[in-house]
VEXDREN-2710 file (C-alpha; in Angstrom, 1 decimal):
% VEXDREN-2710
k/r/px/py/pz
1/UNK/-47.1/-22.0/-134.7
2/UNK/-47.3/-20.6/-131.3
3/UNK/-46.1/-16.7/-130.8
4/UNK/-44.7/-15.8/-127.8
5/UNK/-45.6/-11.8/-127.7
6/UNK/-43.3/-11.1/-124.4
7/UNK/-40.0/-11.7/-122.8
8/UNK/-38.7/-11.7/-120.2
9/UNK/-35.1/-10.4/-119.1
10/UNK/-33.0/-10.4/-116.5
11/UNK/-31.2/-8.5/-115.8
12/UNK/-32.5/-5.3/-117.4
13/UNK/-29.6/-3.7/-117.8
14/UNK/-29.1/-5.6/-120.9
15/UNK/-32.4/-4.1/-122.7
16/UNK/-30.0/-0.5/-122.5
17/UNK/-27.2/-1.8/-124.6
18/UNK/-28.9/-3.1/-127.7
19/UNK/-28.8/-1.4/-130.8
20/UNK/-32.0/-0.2/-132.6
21/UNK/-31.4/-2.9/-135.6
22/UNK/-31.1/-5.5/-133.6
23/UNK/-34.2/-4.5/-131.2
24/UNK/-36.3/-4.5/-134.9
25/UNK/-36.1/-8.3/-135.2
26/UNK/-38.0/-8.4/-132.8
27/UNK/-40.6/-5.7/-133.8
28/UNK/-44.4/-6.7/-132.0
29/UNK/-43.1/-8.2/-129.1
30/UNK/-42.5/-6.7/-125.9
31/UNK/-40.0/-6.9/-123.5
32/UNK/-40.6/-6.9/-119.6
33/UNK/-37.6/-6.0/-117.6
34/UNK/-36.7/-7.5/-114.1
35/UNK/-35.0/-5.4/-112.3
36/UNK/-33.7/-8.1/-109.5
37/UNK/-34.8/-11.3/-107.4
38/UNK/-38.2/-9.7/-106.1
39/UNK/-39.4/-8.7/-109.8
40/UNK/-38.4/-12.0/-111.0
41/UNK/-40.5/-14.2/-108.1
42/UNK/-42.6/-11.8/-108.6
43/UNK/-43.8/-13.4/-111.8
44/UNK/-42.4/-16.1/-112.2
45/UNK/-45.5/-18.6/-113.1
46/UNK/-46.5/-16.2/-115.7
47/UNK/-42.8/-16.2/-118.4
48/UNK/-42.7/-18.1/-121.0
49/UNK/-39.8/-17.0/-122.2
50/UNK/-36.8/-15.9/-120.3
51/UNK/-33.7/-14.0/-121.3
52/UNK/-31.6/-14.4/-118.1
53/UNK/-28.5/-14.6/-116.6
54/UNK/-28.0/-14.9/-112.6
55/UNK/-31.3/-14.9/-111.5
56/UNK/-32.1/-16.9/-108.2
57/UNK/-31.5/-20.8/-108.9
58/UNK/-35.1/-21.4/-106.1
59/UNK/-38.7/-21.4/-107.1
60/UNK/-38.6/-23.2/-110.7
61/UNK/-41.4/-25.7/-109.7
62/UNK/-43.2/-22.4/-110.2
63/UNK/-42.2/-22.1/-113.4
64/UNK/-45.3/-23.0/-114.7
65/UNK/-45.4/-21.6/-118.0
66/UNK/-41.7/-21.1/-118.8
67/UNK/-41.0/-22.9/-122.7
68/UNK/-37.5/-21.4/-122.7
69/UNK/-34.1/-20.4/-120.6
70/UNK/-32.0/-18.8/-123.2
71/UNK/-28.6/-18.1/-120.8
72/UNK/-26.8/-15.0/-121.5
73/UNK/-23.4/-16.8/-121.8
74/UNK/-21.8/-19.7/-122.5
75/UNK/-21.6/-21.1/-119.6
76/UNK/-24.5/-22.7/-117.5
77/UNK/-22.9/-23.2/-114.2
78/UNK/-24.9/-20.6/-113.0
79/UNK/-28.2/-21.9/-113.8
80/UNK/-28.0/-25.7/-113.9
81/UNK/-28.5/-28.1/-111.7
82/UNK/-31.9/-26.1/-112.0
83/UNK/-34.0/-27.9/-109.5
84/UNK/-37.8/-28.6/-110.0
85/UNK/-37.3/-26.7/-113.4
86/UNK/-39.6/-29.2/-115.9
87/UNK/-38.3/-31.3/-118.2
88/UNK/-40.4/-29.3/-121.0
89/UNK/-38.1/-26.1/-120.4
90/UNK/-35.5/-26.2/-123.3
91/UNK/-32.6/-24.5/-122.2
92/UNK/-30.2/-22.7/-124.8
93/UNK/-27.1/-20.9/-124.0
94/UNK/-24.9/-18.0/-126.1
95/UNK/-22.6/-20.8/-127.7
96/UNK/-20.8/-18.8/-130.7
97/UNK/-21.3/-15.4/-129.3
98/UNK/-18.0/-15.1/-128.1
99/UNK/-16.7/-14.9/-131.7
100/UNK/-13.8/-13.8/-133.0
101/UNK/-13.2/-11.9/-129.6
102/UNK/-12.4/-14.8/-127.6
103/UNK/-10.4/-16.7/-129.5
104/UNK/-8.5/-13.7/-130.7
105/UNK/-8.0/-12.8/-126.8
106/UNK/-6.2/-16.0/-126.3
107/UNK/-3.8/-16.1/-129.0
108/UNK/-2.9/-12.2/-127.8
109/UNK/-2.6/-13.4/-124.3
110/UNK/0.0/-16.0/-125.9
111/UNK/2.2/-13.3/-127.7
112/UNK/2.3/-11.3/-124.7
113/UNK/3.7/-13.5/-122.6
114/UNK/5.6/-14.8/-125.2
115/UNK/7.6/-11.8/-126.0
116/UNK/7.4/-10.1/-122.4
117/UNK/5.7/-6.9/-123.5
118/UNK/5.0/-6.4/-119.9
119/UNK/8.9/-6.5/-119.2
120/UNK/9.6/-4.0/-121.7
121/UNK/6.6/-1.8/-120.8
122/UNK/8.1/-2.0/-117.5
123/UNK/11.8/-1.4/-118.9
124/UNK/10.7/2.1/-121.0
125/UNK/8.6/3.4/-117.5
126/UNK/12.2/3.1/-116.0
127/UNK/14.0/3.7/-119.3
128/UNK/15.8/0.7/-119.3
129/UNK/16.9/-0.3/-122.7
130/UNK/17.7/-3.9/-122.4
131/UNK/17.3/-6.6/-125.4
132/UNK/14.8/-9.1/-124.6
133/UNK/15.2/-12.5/-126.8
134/UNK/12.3/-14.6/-127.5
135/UNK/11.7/-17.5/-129.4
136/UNK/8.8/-17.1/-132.0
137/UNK/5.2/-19.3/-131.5
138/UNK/5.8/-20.8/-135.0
139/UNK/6.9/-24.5/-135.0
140/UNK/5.4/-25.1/-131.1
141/UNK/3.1/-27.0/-129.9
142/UNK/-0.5/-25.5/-128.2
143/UNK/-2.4/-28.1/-126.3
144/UNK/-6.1/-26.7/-126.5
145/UNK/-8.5/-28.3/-123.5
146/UNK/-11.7/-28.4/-124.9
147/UNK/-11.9/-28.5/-128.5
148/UNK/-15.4/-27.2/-129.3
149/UNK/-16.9/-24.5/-131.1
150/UNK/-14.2/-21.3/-129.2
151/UNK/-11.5/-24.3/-128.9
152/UNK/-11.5/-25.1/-132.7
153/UNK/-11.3/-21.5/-133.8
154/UNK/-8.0/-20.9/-131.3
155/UNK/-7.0/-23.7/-133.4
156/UNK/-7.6/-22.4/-136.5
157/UNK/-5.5/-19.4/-135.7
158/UNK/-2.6/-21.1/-134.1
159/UNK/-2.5/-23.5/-137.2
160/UNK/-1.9/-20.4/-139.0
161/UNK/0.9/-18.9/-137.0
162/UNK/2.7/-22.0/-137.5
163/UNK/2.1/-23.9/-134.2
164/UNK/1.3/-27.6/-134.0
165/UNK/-2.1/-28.2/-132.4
166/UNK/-3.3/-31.0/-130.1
167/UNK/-5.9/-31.4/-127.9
168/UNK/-8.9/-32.3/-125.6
169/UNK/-12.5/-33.0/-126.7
170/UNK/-14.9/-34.6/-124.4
171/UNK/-16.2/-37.0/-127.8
172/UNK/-12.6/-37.4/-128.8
173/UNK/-13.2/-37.0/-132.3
174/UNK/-11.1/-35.2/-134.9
175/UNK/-10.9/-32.1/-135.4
176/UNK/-9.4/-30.8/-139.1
177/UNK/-5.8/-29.4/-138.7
178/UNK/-5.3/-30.3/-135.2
179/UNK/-2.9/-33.4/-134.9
180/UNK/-3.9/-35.6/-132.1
181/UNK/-7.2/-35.5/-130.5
182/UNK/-8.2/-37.4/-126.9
183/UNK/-10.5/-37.4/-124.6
184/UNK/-9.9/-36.3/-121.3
185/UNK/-9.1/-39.2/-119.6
186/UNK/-6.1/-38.9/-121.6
187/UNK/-5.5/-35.6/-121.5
188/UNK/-2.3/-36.0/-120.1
189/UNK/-0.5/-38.2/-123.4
190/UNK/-1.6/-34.7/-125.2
191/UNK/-0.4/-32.0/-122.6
192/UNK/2.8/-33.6/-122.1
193/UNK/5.5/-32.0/-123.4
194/UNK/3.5/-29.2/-125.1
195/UNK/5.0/-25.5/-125.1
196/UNK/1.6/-24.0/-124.5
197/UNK/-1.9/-25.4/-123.0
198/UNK/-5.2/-23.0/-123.3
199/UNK/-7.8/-24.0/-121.2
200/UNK/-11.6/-23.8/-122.8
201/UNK/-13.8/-26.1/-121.2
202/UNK/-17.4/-25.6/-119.2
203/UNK/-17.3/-25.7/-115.7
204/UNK/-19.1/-29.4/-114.6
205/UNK/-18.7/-31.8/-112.7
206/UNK/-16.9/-33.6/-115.0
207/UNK/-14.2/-30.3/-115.3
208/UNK/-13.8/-29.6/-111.8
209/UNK/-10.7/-29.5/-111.1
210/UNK/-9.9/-30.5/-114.4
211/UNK/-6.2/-28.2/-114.8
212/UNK/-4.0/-29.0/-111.3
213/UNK/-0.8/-30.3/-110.5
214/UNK/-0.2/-33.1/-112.8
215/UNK/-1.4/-31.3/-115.8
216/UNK/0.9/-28.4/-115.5
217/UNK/4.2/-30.5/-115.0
218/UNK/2.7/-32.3/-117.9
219/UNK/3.7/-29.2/-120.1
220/UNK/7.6/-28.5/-121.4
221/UNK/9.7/-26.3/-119.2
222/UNK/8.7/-22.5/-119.2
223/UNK/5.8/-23.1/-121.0
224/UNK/2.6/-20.3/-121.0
225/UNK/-1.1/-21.0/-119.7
226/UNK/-4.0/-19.1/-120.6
227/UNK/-7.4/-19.9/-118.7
228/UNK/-10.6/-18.1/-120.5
229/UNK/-13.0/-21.1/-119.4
230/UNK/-14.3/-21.0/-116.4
231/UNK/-13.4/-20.3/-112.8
232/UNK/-12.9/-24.1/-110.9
233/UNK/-11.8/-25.5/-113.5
234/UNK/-8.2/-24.7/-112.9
235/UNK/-6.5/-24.8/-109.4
236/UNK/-5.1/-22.0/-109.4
237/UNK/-2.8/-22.6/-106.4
238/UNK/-1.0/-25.3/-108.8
239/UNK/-0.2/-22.5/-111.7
240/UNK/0.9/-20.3/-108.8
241/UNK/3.1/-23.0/-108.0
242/UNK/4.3/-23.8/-111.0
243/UNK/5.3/-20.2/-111.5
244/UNK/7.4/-20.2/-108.7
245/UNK/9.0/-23.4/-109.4
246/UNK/9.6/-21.6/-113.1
247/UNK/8.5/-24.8/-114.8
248/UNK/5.6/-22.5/-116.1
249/UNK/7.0/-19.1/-117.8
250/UNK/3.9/-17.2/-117.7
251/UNK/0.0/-17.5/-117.0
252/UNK/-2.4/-15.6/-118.1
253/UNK/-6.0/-16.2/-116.2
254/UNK/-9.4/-14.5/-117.3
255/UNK/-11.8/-16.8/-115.3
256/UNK/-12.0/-17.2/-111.2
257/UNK/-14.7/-19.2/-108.8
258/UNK/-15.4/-15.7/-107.1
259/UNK/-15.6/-12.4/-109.2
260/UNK/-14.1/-10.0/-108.8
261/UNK/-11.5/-11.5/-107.6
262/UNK/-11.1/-9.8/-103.9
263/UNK/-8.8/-7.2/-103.7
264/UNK/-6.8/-9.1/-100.7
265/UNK/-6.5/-12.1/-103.2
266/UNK/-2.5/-12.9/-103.5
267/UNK/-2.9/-14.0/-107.0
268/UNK/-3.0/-10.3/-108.1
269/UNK/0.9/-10.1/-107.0
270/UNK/2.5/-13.1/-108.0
271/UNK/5.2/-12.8/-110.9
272/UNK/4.3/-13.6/-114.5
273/UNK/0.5/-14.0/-113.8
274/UNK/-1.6/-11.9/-115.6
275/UNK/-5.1/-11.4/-114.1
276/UNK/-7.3/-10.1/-116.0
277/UNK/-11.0/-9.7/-115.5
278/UNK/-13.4/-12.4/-117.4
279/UNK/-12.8/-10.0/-120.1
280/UNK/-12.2/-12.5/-122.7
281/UNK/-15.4/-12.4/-124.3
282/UNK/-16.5/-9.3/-124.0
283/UNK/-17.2/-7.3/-127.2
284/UNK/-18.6/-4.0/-128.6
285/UNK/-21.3/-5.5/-130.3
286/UNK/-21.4/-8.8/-127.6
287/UNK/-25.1/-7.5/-126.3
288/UNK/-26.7/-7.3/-129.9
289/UNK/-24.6/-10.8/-130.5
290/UNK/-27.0/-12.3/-127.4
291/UNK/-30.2/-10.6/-128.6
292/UNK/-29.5/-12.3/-132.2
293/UNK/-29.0/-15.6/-130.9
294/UNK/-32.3/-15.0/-128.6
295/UNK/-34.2/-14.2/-131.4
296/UNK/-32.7/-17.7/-133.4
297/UNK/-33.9/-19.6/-130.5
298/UNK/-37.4/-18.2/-130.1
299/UNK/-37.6/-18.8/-133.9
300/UNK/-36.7/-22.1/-133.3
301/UNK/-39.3/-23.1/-130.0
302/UNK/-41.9/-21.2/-131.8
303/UNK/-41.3/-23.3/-135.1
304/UNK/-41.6/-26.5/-132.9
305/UNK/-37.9/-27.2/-133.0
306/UNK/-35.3/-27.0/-130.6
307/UNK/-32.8/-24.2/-130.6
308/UNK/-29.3/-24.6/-132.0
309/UNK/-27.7/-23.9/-128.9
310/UNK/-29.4/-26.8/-127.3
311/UNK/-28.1/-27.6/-123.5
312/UNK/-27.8/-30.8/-122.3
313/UNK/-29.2/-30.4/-118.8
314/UNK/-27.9/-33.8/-117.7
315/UNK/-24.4/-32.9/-118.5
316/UNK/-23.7/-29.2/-117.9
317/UNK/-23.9/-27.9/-121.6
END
């Protein structure tokens, strides 16, 4: 069994969150911080392992001794297509860390709009005592698009507030509890008419796109979006639209192509969206979450196997 007695990590800022327990798994090694692009080139032909997020996509042809990527997030878009990186390089990403957080954010995101706790905090800043009538989430329908490892546990929740669950899964296979399953060339038979639709899914070329026009009219009348995938996959024009037109009652979107969003961006004034900033995810203990699935994956390449966060390079994730 090979040892791999350094890593390193970029960006370093990480190395200053991690609590002591969680720095003792990895007791013997040593960690080499990169503090940006320079320190990174800088060595590049000499990692083996990296711990990384954002780090120039050039120069991985010299790369010449990297075993292991493992991505600080779920999300590869960032790092992959990753050109002249060799095939060797086993690339794992930070599936699962974004448990119970995530999930949890989205089904709050879903009250909120549902029962307009924005309209009354706005009523009792202007002392306004108006009665606001809702309808509860129990007995609707939430289309969830992408039904993976974050996507089934949104499921599991709605299930248990009484909602009916359908969705989108690039396999198509079942999932347990949720009623009808496609793939997303049909994502359309599943969207349509539902009184909700979260979106989950990776950003590839495959999901480009993915959430636009057609998808949104798809849904019932006033029904609520939440977007906590990833920024391009949802045209955000079209919700913008749709919340105009009222066919959409509310959106709530965590996830943008360019973050921050720029302060001269019109979405942070239109009515009934919520912006809020790729915050979905983000937890207390989120850092030492990372740190624990590194140390899995090291296990893992050191052991000769792969690491259970496996990316497919040729597809996205």
């Amino acid at each position: 069994m090979t040892r791999h007695e350094r890593i390193h990590v970029y960006p370093e800022v990480m190395l200053r969150h991690a609590s002591d327990d969680v720095m003792a798994l990895f007791e013997g090694r040593e960690f080499v911080p990169l503090a940006d692009d320079d320190a990174f080139l800088a060595v590049i032909d000499e990692i083996e392992i990296l711990f990384g997020f954002g780090m120039t996509r050039d120069h991985w042809p010299e790369a010449t001794n990297l075993k292991l990527i493992q991505w600080m997030g779920a999300g590869v878009d960032k790092l992959l297509p990753a050109v002249g990186l060799a095939d060797s390089v086993q690339v794992a990403n930070a599936k699962g860390s974004h448990e119970p957080q995530l999930p949890e954010f989205a089904i709050a995101a879903l009250f909120t709009m549902n029962y307009g706790f924005p309209t009354l905090r706005d009523q009792q800043n202007n002392h306004v005592w108006k009665i606001r009538r809702s309808t509860p989430l129990e007995g609707k329908t939430l289309c969830i698009n992408g039904l993976g490892t974050i996507g089934q546990s949104i499921a599991r929740r709605a299930i248990d507030l009484g909602m009916t669950v359908v969705g989108v899964r690039r396999s198509g296979e079942p999932v347990d509890g949720v009623e009808r399953v496609v793939t997303p060339d049909k994502r359309l038979e599943v969207m349509a008419g539902a009184d909700a639709l979260v979106n989950v899914v990776p950003l590839t070329e495959e999901t480009t796109g993915q959430i636009g026009a057609a998808e949104l009219e798809a849904l019932a009348e006033n029904a609520l979006f939440v977007d906590v995938g990833r920024g391009g996959v949802t045209d955000v024009d079209a919700v913008v639209a749709a919340l105009e037109s009222g066919h959409l009652a509310a959106a709530t979107i965590d996830v943008f192509d360019v973050e921050p969003l720029p302060e001269d961006s019109p979405w942070w004034d239109v009515d009934n969206l919520f912006v809020t900033p790729h915050t979905s995810g983000w937890s207390g203990d989120y850092t030492d979450r990372l740190f624990r699935t590194l140390h899995e994956s090291v296990t893992a390449v050191e052991a000769g196997n792969a690491p259970a966060n496996l990316v497919d390079r040729s597809r996205g994730y």
